[in-house]
N, C-alpha and C positions, 0 to 999 in steps of 0.2 A: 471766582472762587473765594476772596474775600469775603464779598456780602454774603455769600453761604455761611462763611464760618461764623460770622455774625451774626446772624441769622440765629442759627443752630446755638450758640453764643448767649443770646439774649432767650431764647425757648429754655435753655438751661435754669436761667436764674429768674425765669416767671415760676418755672416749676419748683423750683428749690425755695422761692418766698412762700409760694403756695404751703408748701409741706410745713414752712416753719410757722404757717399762720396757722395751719390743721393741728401740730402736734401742741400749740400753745390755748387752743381752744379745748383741745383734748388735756391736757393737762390740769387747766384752771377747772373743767369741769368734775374729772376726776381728786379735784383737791376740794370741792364742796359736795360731790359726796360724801369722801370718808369723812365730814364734818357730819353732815346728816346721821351716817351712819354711827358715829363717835357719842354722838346727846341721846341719853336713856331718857325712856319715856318720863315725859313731867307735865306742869300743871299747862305747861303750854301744849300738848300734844292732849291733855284732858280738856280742854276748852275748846279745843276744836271737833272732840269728839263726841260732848253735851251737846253741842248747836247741830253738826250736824246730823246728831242721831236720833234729835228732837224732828228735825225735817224727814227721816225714815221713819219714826214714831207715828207722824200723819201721813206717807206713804201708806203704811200698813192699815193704818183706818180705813184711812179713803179704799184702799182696796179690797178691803173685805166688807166695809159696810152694808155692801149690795145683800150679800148672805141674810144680815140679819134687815132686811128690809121687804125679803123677798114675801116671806108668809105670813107679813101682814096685805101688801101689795096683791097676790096670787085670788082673794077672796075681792077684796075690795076694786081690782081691776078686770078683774075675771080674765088673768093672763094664764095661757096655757102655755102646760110643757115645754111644748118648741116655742115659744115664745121665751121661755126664762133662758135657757141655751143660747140662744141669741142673744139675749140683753149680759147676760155672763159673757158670751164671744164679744159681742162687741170691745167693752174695756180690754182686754187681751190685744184685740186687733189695733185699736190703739195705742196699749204699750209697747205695741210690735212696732212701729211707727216711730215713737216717742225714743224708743232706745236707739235703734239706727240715727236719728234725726239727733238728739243729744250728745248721742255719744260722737258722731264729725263733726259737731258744733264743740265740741270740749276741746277736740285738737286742735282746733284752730285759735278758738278767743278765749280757751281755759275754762278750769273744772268750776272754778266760782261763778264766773258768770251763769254757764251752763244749768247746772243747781238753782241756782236763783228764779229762773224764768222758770223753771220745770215746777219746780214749787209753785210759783206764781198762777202758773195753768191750772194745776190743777186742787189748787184754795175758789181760786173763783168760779169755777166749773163747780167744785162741790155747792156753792150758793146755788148757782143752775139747778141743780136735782132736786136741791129743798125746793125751788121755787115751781120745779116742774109739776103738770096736773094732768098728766098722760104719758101713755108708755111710748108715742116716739118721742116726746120731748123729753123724757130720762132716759132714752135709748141716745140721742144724739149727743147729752150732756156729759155722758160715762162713757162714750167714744173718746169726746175731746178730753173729758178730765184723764182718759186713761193713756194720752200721749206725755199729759205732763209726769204721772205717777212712773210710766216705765222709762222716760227720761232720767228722772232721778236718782234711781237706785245702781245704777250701773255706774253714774260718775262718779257719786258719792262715796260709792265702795273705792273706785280709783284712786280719788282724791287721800282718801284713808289709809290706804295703801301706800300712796307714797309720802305722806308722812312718818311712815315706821322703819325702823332698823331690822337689821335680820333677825337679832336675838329678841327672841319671845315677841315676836309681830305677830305668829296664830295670835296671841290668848290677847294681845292688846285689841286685833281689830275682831276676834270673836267677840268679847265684850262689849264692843261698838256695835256687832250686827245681833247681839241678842237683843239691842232695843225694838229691832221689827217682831220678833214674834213676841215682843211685851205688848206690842202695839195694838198685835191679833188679839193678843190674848185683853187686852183689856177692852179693845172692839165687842168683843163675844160677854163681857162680864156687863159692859155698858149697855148694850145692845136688849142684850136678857130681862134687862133689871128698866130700859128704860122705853122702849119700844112699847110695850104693851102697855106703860103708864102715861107717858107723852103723845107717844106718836113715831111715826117713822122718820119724818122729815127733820127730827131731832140730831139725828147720826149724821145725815149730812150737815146741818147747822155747825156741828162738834167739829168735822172736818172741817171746816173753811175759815172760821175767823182766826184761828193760832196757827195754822196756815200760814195767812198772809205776813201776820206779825215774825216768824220763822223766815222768811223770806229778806225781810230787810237787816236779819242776823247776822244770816248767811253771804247775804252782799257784804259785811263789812270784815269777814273770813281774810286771813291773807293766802293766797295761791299758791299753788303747789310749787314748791322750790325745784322737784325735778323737772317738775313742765317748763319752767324758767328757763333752767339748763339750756333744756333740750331745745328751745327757742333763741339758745344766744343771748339772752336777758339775764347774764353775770348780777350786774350791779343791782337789779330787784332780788335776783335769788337770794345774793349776799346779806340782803336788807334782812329776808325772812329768818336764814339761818343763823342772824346773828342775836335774833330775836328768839328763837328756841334755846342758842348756847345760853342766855342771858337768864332760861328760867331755871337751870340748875346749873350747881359747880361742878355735878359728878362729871366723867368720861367715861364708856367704855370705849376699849382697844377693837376696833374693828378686825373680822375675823380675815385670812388670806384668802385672797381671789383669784379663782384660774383668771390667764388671760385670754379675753373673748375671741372669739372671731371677727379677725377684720373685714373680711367680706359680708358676712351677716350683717356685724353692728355698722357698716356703710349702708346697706340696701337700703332703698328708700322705700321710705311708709306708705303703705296703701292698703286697700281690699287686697289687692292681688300677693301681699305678703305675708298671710295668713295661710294660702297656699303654699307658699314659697318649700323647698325640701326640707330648710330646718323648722318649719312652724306646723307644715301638717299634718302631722301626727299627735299632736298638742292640740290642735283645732278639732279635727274632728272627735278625740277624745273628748274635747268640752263639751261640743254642741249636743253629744249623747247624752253626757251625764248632765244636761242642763234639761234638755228636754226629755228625761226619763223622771227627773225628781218632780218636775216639777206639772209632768201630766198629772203625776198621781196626787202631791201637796194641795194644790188649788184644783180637780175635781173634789178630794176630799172637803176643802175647806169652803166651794161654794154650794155642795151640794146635801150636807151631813145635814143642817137644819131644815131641809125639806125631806130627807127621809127621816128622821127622828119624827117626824110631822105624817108624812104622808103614807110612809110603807110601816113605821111603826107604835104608829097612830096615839103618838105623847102628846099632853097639852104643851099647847104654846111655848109656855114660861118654862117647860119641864125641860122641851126639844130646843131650844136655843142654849139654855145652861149647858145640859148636856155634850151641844156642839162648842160651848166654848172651852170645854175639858180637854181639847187637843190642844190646844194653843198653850196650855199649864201646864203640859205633853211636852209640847216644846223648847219652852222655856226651860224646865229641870233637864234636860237632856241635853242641851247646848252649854247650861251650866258647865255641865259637867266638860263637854267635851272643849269647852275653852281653855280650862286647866291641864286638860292631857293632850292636847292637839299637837306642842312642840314637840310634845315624848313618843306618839304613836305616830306620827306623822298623817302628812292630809291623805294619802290612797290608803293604809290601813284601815283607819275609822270610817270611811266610803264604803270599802270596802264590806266590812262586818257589819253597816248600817244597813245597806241593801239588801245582804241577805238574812237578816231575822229578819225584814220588813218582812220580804219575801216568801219566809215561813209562815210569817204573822197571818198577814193575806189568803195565803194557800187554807191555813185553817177555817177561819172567818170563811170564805167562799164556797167549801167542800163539806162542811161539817154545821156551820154554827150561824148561817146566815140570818137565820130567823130567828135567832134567838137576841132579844133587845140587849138583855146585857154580858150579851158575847159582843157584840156588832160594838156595844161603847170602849168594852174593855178593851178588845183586841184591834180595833181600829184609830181607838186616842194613842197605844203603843207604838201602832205602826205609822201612824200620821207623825210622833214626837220622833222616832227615829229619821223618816225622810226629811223631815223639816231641818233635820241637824247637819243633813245633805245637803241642803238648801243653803243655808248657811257657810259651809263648810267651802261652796262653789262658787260665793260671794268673795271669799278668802284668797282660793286657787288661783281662779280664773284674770286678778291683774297680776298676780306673782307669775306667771310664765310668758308675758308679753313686753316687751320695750315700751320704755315712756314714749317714743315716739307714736306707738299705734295704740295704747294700752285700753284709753277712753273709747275707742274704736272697736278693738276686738271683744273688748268687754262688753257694751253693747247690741254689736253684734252676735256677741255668746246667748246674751240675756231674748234678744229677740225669739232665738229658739225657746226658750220658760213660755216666751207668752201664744207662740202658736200652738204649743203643747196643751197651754191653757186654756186656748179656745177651740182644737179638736177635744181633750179631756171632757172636760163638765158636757157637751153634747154627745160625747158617747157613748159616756155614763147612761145618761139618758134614754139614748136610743138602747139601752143593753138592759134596763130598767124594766122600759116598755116591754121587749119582745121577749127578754128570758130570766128576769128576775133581777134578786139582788144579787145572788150567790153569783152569778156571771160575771158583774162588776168589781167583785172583790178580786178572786180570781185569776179579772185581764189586769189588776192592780200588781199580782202574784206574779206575772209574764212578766211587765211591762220591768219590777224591780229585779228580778234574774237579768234581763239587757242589759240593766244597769250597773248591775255588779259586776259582771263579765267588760264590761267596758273600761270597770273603774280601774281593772285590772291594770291597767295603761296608762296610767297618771303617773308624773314625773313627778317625783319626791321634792319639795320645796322648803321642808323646815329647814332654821337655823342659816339660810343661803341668802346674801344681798341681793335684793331683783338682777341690779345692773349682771351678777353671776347668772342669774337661773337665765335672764333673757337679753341677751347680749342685743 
């Protein structure tokens, strides 16, 4: 009976050391975030958003370059149709790859390293294309470069994310993600202006060398402090945060926080907690609105300079410009909505973005499809609204997930963009062929009603600490 109580004795005070090691681990981590969350944005939270917005700046090249490469390629290779559909799926299938692949390598060895190699793929893949001299060897090139580019953007956003406080995070990390559609948008301006004067293999050349240089930036990045946390790595976290308090005097007072769910904020991270009862309604509301914006953004954006070309039979130089008018689309309209994001909230502006897409489309499809500058006006409108979706899901999508899974589900989110993007541009296609243009606008008009109806379901996230929104 003794050794029972001793027994029973000693199980006592394993358990009660246990607790005090968990509530002191929970504590110190909760006293560096309201540090974090305490230091308003400054010139240290801008230098990490130059470097690595410069590395999404060559994402966005590298992945639209293809666009303007296609119709000089299309004559000069004598690639057909279903041939271009492919070479556009391909990178997509790719970044389908790249994001799953990156984003489980982020939670494990962290967002810098992750970022780094991603970038690294795909800087020297872009050499590949320039160096390519047939279409499977830029078919296999824009596979591999496009696991690095869809690796990328999904940690990067994270990374970004969790550098920022609740108060006014929209309009900080807006302004970090309007450098991708500066990125398109200057793809399309460079593209226009230098494509028919150099050559094609020029764009890729452009992506690959500042690239690599980008790369060794970004390795010297310091790491996310709540990955640190979340790893038990107090004494680096410290290191970092003390290195943010140090670039300003200001404070703000951190706002009041429910307290979490202890069950939830215990679960352990995985696929399968994405599922889990408090995450799936969150999940699959992303994966729709990821893959609704972004069927429609990248058909629009691989496809527009081959009809400007081919169904609306513009010179060269006339149909690339043209196509790079959506990208100036998007840019003034993401302006815009970086300044009002904390005031409307994220499901609001989703919301209302969808559906004038959605009218936009319906028009253009039903009424005005043949007509050339119906099809620029009414389609660089509705290409600059979705893109602000796009953006917008960049935003969302690591605000509703826990550091522990964040790099992951994010991701995982983005993976849906890119099969979207490579069913999209071949549907287009296939919808081209058999029933016109006015079809494609149309299924663009469907596709943006799914999506509004969905967004309807999105948890409100302004002005709230992640660790709040996603326990």
């Amino acid at each position: 009976m003794q050794d029972g109580n001793t027994l029973q004795g000693a199980v006592t005070r394993d358990d009660t050391q246990t607790a005090a090691v968990e509530a002191a681990v929970d504590a110190a981590s909760a006293a560096l975030i309201r540090r974090i969350e305490s230091v308003p944005f400054s010139r240290w939270h801008t230098k990490a958003r130059i470097i690595v917005g410069s590395a999404t700046f060559f994402d966005a090249f590298d992945a639209l370059s293809i666009a303007f490469v296609l119709p000089v390629l299309i004559g000069l290779w004598h690639i057909e149709p279903l041939e271009i559909g492919v070479l556009i799926g391909a990178s997509y299938i790719g970044q389908f790859i790249g994001a799953l692949t990156f984003g489980w390598y982020a939670e494990r060895r962290g967002r810098i390293r992750s970022v780094t190699i991603a970038i690294a793929i795909m800087s020297v893949m872009s050499m590949g294309c320039a160096l390519s001299g047939s279409f499977a060897v830029l078919l296999v090139c824009r596979f591999i470069q496009g696991i690095g580019v869809g690796g990328e953007m999904p940690v990067a956003a994270t990374y970004i994310s969790e550098l920022s406080n609740a108060h006014g995070r929209g309009k900080y990390f807006l302004l970090y993600e309007l450098i991708f559609p500066v990125g398109l948008m200057a793809t399309g301006q460079i593209g226009a202006w230098l494509v028919p004067l150099i050559g094609w293999k020029i764009m890729f050349w452009i992506g690959a060398v500042p690239g690599l240089l980008i790369a060794l930036l970004i390795a010297r990045l310091p790491e996310s402090p709540r990955w640190l946390i979340s790893k038990g790595r107090f004494d680096e976290a410290e290191a970092v945060v003390r290195d943010m308090e140090a670039s300003t005097d200001r404070r703000i007072e951190p706002g009041r926080r429910q307290q979490p769910n202890k069950g939830v904020m215990n679960a352990r991270a995985g696929w399968r907690e994405l599922l889990s009862p408090f995450y799936r309604g969150r999940t699959l509301v992303v994966w729709v609105l990821w893959a609704t914006a972004f069927f429609i953004a990248n058909s629009l954006n691989n496809w527009l300079p081959t009809l400007y070309r081919s169904v609306y039979h513009l010179p060269l130089q006339t149909a690339l410009r043209a196509a790079s008018m959506t990208n100036v689309a998007q840019v003034a309209l993401l302006l815009i909505c970086a300044y009002v994001i904390d005031r409307v909230g994220r499901r609001n502006w989703t919301v209302s973005a969808f559906c004038l897409a959605a009218i936009l489309f319906a028009c253009l499809g039903l009424f005005a499809a043949h007509d050339v500058w119906s099809a620029m006006v009414l389609g660089t409108l509705s290409y600059g609204l979705i893109g602000s979706i796009a953006a917008v899901l960049y935003l969302y999508t690591p605000e509703v997930y826990p550091t522990r899974m964040r790099a992951t589900s994010t991701g995982l989110a983005t993976s849906w963009l890119r099969l979207a993007s490579a069913v999209g541009p071949s549907l287009a296609g296939l919808l081209l062929h058999k029933r016109g243009i006015g079809s494609v606008f149309v299924m663009f008009a469907v596709v943006a009603v799914v999506g509004a109806i969905c967004a309807l379901r999105m948890t409100e996230t302004r002005e709230r600490s992640l660790e709040e929104i996603a326990p």
